[in-house]
C-alpha positions as CSV (number, residue, x, y, z in Angstrom):
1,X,5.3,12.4,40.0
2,X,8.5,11.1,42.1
3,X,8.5,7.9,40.6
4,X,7.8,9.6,37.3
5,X,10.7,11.5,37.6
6,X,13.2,9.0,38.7
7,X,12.2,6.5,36.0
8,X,13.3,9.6,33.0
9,X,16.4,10.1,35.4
10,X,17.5,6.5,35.2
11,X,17.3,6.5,31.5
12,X,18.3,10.3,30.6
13,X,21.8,9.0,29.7
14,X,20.4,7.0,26.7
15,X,19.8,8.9,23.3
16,X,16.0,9.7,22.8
17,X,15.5,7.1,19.8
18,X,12.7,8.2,17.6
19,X,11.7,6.4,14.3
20,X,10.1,8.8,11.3
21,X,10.0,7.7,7.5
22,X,12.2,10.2,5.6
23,X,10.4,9.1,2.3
24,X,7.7,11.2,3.7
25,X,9.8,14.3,2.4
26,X,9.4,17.9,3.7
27,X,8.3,19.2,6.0
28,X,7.9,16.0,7.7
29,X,10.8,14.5,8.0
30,X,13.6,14.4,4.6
31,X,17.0,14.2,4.1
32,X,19.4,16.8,4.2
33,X,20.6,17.8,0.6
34,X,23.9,19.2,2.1
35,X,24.1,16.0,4.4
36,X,22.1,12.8,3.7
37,X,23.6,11.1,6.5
38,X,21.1,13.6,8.2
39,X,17.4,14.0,8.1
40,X,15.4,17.6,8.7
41,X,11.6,18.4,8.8
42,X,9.4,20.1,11.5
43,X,9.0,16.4,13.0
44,X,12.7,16.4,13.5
45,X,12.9,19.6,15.2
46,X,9.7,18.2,17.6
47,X,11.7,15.1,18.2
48,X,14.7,17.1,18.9
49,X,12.7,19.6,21.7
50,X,10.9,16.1,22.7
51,X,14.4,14.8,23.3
52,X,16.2,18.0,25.2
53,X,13.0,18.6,27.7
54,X,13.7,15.1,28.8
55,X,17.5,15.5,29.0
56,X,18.3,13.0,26.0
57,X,19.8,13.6,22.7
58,X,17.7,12.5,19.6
59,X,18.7,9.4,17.6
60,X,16.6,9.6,14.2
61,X,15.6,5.7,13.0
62,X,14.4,4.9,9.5
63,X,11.5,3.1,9.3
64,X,8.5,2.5,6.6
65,X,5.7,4.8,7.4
66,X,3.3,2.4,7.9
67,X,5.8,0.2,10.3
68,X,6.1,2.6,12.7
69,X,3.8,1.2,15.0
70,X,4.7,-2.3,14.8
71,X,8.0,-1.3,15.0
72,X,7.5,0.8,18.3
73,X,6.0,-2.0,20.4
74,X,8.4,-4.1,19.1
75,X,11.5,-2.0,20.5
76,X,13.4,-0.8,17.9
77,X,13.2,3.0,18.9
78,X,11.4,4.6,22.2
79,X,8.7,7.2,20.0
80,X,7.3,6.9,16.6
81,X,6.7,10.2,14.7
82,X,6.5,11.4,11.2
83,X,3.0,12.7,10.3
84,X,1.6,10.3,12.8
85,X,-2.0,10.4,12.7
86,X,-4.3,10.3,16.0
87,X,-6.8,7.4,15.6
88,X,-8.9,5.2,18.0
89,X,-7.5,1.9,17.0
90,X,-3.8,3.8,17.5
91,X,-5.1,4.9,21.0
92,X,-6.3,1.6,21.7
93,X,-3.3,-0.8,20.4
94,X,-0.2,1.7,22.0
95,X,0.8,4.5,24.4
96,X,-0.1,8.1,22.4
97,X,1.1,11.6,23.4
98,X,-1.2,14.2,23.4
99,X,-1.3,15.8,20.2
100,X,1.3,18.4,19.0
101,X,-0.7,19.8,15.4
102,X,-3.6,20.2,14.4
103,X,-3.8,19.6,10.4
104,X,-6.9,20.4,7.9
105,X,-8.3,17.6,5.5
106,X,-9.1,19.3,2.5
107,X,-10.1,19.4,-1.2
108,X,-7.9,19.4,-3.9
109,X,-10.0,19.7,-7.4
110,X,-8.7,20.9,-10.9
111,X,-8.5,24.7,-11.4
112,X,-11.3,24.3,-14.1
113,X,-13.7,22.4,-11.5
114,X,-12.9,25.1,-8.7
115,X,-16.3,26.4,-8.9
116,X,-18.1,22.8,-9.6
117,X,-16.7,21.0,-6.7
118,X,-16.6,23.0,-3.3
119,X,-17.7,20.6,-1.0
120,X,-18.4,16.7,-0.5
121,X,-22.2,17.2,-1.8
122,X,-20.9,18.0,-5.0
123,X,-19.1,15.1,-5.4
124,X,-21.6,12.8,-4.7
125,X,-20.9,9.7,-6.2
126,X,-17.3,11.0,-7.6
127,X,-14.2,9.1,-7.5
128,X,-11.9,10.5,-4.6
129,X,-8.7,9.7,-3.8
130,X,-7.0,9.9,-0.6
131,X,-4.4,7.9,1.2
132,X,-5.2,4.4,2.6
133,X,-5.1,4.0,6.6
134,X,-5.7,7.7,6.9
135,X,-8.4,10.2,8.6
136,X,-9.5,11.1,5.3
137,X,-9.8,7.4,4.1
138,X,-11.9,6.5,6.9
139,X,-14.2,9.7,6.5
140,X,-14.3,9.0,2.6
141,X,-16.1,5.8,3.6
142,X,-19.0,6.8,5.6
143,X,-19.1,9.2,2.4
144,X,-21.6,8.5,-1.0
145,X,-18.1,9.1,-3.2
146,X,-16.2,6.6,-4.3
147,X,-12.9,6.3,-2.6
148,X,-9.6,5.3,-4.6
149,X,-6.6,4.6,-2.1
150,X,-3.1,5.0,-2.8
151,X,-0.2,3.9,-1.4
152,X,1.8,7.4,-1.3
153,X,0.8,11.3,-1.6
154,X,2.3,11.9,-5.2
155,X,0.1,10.0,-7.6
156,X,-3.6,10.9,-5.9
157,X,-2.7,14.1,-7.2
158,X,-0.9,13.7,-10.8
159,X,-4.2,11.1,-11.2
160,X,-6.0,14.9,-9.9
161,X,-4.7,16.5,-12.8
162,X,-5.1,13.3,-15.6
163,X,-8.5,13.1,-14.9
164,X,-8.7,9.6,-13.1
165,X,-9.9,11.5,-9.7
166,X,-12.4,14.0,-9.4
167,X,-10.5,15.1,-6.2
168,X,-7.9,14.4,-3.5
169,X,-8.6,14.3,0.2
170,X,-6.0,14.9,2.5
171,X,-4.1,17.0,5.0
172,X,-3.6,20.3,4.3
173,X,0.1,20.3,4.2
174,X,0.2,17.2,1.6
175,X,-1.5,19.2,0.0
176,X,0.1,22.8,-0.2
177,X,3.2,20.7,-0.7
178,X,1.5,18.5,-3.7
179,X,1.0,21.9,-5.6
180,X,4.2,23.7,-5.6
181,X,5.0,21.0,-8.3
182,X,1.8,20.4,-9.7
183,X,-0.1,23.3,-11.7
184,X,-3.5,23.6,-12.3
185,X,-5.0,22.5,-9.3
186,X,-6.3,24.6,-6.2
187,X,-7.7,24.1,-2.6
188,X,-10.9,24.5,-2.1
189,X,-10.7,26.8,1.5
190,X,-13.4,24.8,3.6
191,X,-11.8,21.8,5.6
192,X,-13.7,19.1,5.6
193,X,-12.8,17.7,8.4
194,X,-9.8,17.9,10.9
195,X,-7.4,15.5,12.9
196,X,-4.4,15.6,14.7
197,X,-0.8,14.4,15.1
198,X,0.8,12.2,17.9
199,X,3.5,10.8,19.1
200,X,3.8,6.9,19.6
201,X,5.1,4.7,21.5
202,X,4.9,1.1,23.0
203,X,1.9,0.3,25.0
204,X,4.3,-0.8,27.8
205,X,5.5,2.5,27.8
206,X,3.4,5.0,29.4
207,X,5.6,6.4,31.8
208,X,7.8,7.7,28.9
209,X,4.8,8.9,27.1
210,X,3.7,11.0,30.7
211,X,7.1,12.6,29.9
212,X,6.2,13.2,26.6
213,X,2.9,15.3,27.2
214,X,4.7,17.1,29.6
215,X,7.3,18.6,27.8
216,X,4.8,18.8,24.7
217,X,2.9,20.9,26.9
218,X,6.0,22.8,28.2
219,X,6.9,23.6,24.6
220,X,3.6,24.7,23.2
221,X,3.8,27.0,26.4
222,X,6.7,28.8,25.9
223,X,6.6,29.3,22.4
224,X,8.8,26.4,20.8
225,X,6.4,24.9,18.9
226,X,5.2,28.2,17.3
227,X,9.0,29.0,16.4
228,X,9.3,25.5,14.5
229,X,5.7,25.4,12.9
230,X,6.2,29.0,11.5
231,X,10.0,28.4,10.2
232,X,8.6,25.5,8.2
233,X,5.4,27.4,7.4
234,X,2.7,25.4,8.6
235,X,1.6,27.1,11.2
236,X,-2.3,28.7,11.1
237,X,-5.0,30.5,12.5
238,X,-6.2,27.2,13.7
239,X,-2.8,25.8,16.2
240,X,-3.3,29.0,18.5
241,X,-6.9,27.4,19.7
242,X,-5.7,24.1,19.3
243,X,-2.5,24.8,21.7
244,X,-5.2,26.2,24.4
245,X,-7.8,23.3,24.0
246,X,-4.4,20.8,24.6
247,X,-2.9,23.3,27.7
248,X,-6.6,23.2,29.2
249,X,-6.7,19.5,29.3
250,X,-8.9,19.1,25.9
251,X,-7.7,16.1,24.0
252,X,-6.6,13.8,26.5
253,X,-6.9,10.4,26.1
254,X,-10.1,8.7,25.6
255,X,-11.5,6.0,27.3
256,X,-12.7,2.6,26.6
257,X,-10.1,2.0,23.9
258,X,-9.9,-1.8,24.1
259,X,-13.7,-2.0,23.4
260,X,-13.5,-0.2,20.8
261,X,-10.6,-1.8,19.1
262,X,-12.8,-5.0,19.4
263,X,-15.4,-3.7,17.6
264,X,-13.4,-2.0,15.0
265,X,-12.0,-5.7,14.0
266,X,-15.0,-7.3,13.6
267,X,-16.0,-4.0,11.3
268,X,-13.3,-4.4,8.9
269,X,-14.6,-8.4,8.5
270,X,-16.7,-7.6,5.5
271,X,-14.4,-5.5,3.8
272,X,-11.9,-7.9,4.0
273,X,-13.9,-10.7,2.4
274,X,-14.9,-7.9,0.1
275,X,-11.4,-7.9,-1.4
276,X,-11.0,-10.8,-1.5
277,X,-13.3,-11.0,-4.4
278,X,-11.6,-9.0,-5.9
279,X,-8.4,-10.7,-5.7
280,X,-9.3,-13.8,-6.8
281,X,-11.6,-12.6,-9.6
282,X,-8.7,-10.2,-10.7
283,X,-6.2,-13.4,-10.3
284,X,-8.4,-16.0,-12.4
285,X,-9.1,-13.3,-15.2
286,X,-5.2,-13.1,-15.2
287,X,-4.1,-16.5,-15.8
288,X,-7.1,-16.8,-18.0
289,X,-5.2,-14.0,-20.3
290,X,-1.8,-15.7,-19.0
291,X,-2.6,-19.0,-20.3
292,X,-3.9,-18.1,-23.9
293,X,-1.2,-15.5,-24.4
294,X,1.2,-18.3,-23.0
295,X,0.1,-20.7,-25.9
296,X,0.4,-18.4,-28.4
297,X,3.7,-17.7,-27.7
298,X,4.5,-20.6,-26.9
299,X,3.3,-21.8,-30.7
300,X,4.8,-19.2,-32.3
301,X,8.5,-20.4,-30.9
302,X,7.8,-23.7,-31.5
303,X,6.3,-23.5,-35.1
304,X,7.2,-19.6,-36.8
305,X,9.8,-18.7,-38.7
306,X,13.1,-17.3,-37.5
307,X,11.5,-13.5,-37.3
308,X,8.4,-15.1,-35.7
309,X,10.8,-17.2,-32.5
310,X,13.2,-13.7,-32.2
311,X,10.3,-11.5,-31.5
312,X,8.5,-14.0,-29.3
313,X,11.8,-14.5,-27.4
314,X,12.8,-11.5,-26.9
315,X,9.3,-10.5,-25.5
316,X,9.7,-13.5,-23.1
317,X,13.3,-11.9,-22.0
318,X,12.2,-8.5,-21.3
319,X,9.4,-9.9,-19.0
320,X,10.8,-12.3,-17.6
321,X,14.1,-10.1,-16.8
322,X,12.1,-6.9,-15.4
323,X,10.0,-6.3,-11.7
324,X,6.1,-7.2,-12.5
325,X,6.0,-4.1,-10.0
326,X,7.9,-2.0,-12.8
327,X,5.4,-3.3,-15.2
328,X,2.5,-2.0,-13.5
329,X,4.1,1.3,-13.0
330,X,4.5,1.6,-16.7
331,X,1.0,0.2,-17.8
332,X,-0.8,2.8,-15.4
333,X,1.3,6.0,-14.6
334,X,3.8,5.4,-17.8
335,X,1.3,5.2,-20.7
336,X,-1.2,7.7,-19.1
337,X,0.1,10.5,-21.4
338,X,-1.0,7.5,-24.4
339,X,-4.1,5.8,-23.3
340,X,-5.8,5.8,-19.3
341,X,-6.0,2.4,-18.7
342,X,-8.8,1.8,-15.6
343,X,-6.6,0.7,-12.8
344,X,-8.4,-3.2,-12.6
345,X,-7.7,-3.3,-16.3
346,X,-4.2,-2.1,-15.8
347,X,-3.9,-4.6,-13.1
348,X,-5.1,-7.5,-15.1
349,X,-3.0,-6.8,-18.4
350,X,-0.1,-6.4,-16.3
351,X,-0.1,-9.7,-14.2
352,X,-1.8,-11.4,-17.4
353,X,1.3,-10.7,-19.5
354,X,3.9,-11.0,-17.6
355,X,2.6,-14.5,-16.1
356,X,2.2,-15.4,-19.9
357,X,5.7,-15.0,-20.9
358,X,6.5,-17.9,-17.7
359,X,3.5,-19.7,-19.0
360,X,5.1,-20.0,-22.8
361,X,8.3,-21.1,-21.5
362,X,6.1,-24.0,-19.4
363,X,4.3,-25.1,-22.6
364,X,7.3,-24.6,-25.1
365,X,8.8,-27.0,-22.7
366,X,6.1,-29.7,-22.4
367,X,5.6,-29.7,-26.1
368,X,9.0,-30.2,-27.0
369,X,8.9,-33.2,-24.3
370,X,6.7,-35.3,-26.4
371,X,8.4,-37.8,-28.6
372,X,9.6,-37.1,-31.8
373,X,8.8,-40.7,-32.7
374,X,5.4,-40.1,-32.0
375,X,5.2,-36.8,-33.8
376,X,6.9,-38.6,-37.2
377,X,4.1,-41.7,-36.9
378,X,1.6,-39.2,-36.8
379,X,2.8,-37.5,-40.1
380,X,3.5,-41.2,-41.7
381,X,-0.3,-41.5,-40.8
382,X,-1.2,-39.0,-42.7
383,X,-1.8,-36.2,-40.3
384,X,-1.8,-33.0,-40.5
385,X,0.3,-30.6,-38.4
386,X,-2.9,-29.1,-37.0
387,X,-4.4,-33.1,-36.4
388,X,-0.8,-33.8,-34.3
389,X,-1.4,-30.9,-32.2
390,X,-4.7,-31.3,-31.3
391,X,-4.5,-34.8,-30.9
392,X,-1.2,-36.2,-30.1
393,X,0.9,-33.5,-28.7
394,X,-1.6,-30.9,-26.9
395,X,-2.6,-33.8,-24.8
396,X,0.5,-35.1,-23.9
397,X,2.0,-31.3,-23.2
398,X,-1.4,-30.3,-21.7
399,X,-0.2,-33.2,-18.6
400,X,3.5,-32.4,-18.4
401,X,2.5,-28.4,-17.7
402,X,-0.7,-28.9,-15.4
403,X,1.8,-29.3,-12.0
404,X,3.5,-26.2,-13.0
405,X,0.7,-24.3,-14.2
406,X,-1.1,-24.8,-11.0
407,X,2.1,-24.0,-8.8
408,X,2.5,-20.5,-11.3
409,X,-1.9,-20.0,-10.2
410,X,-0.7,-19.9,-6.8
411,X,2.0,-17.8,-7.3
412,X,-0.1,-15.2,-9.2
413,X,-2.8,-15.3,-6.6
414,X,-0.2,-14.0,-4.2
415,X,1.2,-11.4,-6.6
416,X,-2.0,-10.0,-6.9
417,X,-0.9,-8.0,-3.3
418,X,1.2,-5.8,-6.0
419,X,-1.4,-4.0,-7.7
420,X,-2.3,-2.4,-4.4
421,X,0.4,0.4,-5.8
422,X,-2.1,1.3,-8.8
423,X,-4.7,1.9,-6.4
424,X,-7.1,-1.8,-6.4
425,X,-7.2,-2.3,-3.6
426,X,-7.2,-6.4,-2.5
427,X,-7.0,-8.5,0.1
428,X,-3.6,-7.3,1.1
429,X,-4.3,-4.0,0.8
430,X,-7.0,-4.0,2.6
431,X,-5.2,-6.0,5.5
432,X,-2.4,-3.2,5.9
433,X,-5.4,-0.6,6.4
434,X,-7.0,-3.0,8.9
435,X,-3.4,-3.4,10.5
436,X,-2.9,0.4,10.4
437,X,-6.0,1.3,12.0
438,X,-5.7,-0.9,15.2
439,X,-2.0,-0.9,15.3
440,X,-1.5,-4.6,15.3
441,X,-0.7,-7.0,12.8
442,X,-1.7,-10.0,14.3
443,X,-5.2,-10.4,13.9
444,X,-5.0,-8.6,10.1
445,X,-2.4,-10.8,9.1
446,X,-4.2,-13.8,10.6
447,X,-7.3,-13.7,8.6
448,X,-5.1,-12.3,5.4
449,X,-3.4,-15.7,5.9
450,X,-6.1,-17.6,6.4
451,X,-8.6,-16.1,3.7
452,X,-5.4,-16.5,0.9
453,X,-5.2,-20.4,2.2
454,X,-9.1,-20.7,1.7
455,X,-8.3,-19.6,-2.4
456,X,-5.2,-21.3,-2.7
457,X,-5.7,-24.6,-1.3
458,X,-8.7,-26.0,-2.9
459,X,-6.8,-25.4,-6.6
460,X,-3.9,-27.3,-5.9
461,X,-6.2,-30.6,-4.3
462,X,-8.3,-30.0,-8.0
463,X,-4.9,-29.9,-10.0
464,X,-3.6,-33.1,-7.9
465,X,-6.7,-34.9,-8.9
466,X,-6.6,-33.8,-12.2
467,X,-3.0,-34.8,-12.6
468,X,-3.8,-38.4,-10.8
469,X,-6.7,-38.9,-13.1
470,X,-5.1,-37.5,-16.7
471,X,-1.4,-39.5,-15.9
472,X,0.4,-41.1,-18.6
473,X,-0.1,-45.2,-18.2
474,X,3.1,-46.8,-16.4
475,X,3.2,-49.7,-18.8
């Protein structure tokens, strides 16, 4: 305890940096309508208590949700906090306070389906969505449902209300906030299960973290806590036992945390190789669409009429001048009020069209590349403008575009990562949940890396032999 104490007094002069993700929004952590510069949010106000009981002032640090471990052991702020949730793998990879809440996961459901979906037997073999990297995510898979992960707490819900989710699994406070802007949906009153927040820091940094539980402790004592929780109204029957289960010693830290971090990477093996199916069937389908909608545009510039080549162009502008991200946005969430595209379909037509209007532009190119000599003797020969082509021009074009098409494969195949945000969840996607559940990026990213090499590289050897084999003759 001596040493304990002198290691907080040598750094009690420097500000109590803590990194939360204001994007979260209220009560978490948001920012101040009368002062963005500032940020507010029940976390703030536990980082700010944190931050007096060990003589500091609080520094707030943006950061992306799902950096904020990374960035923790990484040293860009001393504690991470913002709806932090308390995990094995977390425990394993960092230092972790005790924890300061206990939330509720619960059920969200349509008002009409109150009474037909109460609990998780009922929705056997339903489509659920929940948050990837979360409590509820990793409960949803040991579940018979099947789980659709998102990568923010807005659109599980207005999905909830459209019909593309049965229900939404997730803490209680996403939740209660989710329907003070959303109508006709309800909480079903049984949790289904529960979990806890937590403060992190670096693994290095456990001497800070003993500070930590100390004045958590101290404040749950004396009342602080209750004071914050109820002003921001989250507080429940449920944090009174909770705060005596943590004051008791309940909760500490668990053992063995390295072996089971181990294990937990090795788990996530098949799941990764999983997605990646999915990636590179979702990728090949894509440019499949890309290629045919390519040449068709392509032809219609090249051989319509004046109405025919504005149309075309113009679509080839728009895409080509606009986020794929946006895109996908607009094909999912944008048209849902139209027609409910399946999100793998959504995902398909998106990267397929937009890839196409690149793709034209590549084939428009390589067909205006061939010589008009040749085109003219073809003619003289007789024929037609279907015969020149299919059999002087396609072939020529079909070798100038083959480098480019290949390099636009690759570059799709890596694109892919962006449908994540209309819940399919790929190889990429499933490497941030890996990462986020054991805190580390370095074995996730390696195999990510690794497993995107294996798809990639074996196209571009096929379209360098190709090319070899199918150059035009030197001489």
């Amino acid at each position: 305890m001596p040493v304990l104490f002198l290691l907080l007094t040598l750094i009690a002069a420097s500000p109590l940096r803590w990194g939360g993700d204001a994007e979260g929004g209220a009560p978490f952590v948001e920012a101040d309508p009368r002062d963005p510069t500032k940020v507010k949010g029940f976390d703030v106000e536990v980082a700010e208590a944190v931050a007096a009981g060990l003589g500091r002032r609080a520094e707030f640090v943006q950061v992306a949700f799902n950096e904020i471990d990374q960035s923790v052991e990484r040293g860009d702020f001393d504690i991470g906090m913002s709806g932090v949730e308390d995990t094995p793998g977390r425990r394993a990879a960092h230092a972790v306070s005790v924890p300061y809440y206990e939330f509720q996961e619960v059920l969200t459901v349509r008002a009409a389906d109150r009474d037909r979906f109460r609990s998780m037997a009922d929705l056997r073999g339903r489509r659920i969505g929940t948050l990837g990297a979360t409590i509820a995510y990793e409960f949803l898979k040991t579940q018979p449902v099947e789980v659709v992960s998102y990568e923010d707490d807005v659109h599980p819900y207005t999905d909830l209300r459209q019909g593309r989710v049965d229900a939404v699994l997730l803490d209680n406070i996403i939740a209660a906030r989710r329907l003070h802007s959303i109508s006709d949906l309800v909480i079903q009153p049984q949790p289904i299960t529960k979990g806890h927040y937590v403060i992190v820091l670096a693994r290095a940094n456990a001497a800070l973290r003993d500070g930590v539980d100390v004045v958590l402790k101290a404040r749950m004592g004396d009342g602080t806590l209750e004071r914050i929780y109820r002003k921001w109204g989250i507080w429940d029957a449920y944090q009174a036992p909770f705060f005596e289960a943590v004051l008791a010693g309940s909760g500490q830290r668990a053992a063995g945390g390295e072996t089971e971090h181990k294990s937990v990477e090795f788990a996530y093996l098949p799941a990764l190789l999983s997605a990646s199916v999915v990636t590179i069937v979702l990728s090949c389908a894509a440019m499949a669409l890309a290629v045919i909608v390519g040449i068709a545009i392509a032809s219609g510039r090249v051989y319509g009429n004046i109405l025919t080549r504005l149309i075309l162009t113009t679509y080839v502008e728009v895409i080509r001048g606009t986020p794929v991200l946006l895109q996908l946005f607009v094909l999912y969430y944008g048209l849902s009020s139209v027609i409910r595209l399946p999100a793998f379909l959504a995902a398909l037509l998106g990267l397929g069209l937009n890839y196409a209007a690149y793709e034209s532009e590549i084939y428009r190119g390589a067909l205006e590349a061939v010589p008009r000599g040749q085109l003219e003797a073809a003619r003289t020969l007789g024929f037609t403008e279907t015969q020149v082509l299919r059999l002087v021009r396609g072939p020529q074009a079909f070798r100038l575009a083959l480098a480019p098409m290949t390099n636009d494969f690759v570059a799709l195949l890596k694109d892919s990562s962006l449908v994540s945000v209309i819940t399919v969840v790929e190889l990429t996607k499933q490497t941030q949940i890996f990462a986020a559940n054991i805190g580390s990026w370095v074995i996730p990213g390696a195999l990510c890396a690794t497993l995107y090499l294996i798809l990639s590289l074996p196209l571009s050897r096929l379209a360098g032999k190709l090319e070899e084999r199918w150059k035009a003759p030197t001489s």
